[in-house]
C-alpha positions as CSV (number, residue, x, y, z in Angstrom):
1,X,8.2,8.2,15.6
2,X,10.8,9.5,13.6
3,X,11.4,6.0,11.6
4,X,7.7,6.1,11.2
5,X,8.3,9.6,9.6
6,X,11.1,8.5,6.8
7,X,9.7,5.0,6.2
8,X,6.5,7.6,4.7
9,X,8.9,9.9,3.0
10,X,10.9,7.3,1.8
11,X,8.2,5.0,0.2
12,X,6.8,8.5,-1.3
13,X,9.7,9.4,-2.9
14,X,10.7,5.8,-4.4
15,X,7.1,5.1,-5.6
16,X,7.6,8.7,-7.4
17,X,11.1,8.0,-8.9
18,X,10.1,4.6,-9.5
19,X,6.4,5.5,-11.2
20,X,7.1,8.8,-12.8
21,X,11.4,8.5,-12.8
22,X,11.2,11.5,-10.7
23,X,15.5,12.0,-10.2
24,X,15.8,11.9,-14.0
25,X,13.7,15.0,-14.6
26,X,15.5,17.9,-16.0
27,X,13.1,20.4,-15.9
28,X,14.6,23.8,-14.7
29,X,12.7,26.9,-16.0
30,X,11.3,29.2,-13.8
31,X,8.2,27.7,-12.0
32,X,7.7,24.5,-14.4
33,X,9.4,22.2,-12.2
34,X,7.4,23.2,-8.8
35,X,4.1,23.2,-11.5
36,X,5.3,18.8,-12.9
37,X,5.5,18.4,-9.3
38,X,2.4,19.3,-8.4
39,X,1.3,17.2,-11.4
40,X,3.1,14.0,-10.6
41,X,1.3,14.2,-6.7
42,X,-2.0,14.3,-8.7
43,X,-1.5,11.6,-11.3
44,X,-0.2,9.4,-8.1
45,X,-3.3,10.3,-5.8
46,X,-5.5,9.0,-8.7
47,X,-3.5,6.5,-9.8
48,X,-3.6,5.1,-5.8
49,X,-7.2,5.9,-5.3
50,X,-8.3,4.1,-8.8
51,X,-10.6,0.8,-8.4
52,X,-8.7,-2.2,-10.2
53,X,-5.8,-3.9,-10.9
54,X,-3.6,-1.0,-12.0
55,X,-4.3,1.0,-9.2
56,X,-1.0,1.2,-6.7
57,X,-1.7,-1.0,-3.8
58,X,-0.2,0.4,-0.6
């Protein structure tokens, strides 16, 4: 259970830092980091749901 649990977490985090180069943000003032965040989850969720092939097959 717990592998299941960070095989998720990590695919998540690489297709992030890999797709949006998530690590090499330097954003830092006050709530605009939390606020690209939320952006980035967004972009991904369409980019995964999208019909085609430039969707993100998972």
């Amino acid at each position: 259970m717990i592998r299941d649990h960070w095989a998720v977490e990590n695919s998540l985090h690489w297709v992030m830092d890999m797709t949006f180069r998530d690590d090499e943000c330097r954003i830092k003032t006050e709530h605009a980091s939390a606020n690209f965040t939320t952006l980035r989850h967004m972009a991904h969720n369409l980019i995964r749901k999208a019909v085609g092939k430039d969707s993100i097959h998972l």
